[in-house]
N, C-alpha and C positions, 0 to 999 in steps of 0.2 A: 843728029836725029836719034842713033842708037842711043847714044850715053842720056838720052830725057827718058827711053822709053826704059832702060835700067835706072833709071830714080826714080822713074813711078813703078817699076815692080817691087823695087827693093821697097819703097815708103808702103807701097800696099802691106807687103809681110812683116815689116817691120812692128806698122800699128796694129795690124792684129796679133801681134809677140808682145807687145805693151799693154796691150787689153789685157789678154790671158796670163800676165805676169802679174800686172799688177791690181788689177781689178777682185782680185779675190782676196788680197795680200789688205788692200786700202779696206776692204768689206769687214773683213776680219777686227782692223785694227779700230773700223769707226766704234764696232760693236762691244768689244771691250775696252772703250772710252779712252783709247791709245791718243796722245798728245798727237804724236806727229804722224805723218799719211805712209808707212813703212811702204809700200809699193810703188809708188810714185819717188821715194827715194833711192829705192832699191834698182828699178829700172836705169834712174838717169843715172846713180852712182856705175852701173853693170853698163850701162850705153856710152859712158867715159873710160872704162879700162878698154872695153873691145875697141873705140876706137883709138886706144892708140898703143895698141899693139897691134890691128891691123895697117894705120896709118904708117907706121914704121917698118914694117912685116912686105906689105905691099908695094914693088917699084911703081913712079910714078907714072909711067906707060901703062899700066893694068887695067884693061878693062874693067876690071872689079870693082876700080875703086868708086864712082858712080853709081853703082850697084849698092857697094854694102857700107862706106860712108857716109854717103849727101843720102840714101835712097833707104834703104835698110835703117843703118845708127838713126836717120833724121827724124823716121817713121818710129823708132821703137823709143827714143827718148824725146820728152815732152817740158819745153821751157812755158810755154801756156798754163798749163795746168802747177807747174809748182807756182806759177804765181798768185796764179787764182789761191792755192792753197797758204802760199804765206800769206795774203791777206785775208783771208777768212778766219786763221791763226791770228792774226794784229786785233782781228773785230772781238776775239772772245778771249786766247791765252794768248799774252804780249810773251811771255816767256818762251813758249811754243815755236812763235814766232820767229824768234832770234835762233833760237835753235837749229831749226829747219831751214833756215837761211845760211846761219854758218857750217854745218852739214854740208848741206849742196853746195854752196859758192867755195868752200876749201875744198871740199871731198873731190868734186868733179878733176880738177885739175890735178889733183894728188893723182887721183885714178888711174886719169891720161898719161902723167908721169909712168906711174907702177906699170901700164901696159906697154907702153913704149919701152922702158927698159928689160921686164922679164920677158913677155913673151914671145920675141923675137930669138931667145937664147933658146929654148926650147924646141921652134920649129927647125 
């Protein structure tokens, strides 16, 4: 019962950390006719390093993890939305497209990588 009711506070704060991160970032970029949705990348690239250098950081008895994994990362990174966004890229820039696609689907797990190995060395 605890660990639901830490995934729904983390996912609360999470999505409003996803909002206000990238919602100004995507605003920005629609306005100067930017190809790709820079905050919607920026988020889920930034919600792939945290988690895994928390994921690695944190033992797996941790209360936390529930919290700022499944609850927090879940809520602050958005696989819905990049998809809506590559296909709205396929309908108008196919180039755009491929891009934003190879971005995210390498970058994410690069990320996870890069978190998982530095920043455990640091704390």
């Amino acid at each position: 019962m605890m660990a639901g009711l830490f995934v729904f506070a983390g996912g609360f704060f999470g999505a409003i950390f996803r909002y206000l991160a990238s919602a100004p970032l995507n605003a920005r970029a629609a306005a100067s006719g930017a190809a790709l949705p820079w905050g919607t990348l920026g988020v889920n690239l930034s919600g792939a390093f945290l988690f895994g250098a928390l994921e690695s950081a944190l033992p797996l008895s941790s209360a936390l993890r529930p919290l700022l994994l499944t609850g927090f990362l879940g809520g602050y990174t958005t696989f819905s939305a990049l998809m809506l966004e590559i296909d709205d890229r396929w309908q108008n820039r196919r180039p755009a497209a491929v891009a934003y696609a190879a971005l995210s689907f390498l970058g994410g797990p690069i990320a996870v990588l890069l978190g998982a190995a530095f920043v455990p060395r640091w704390i």
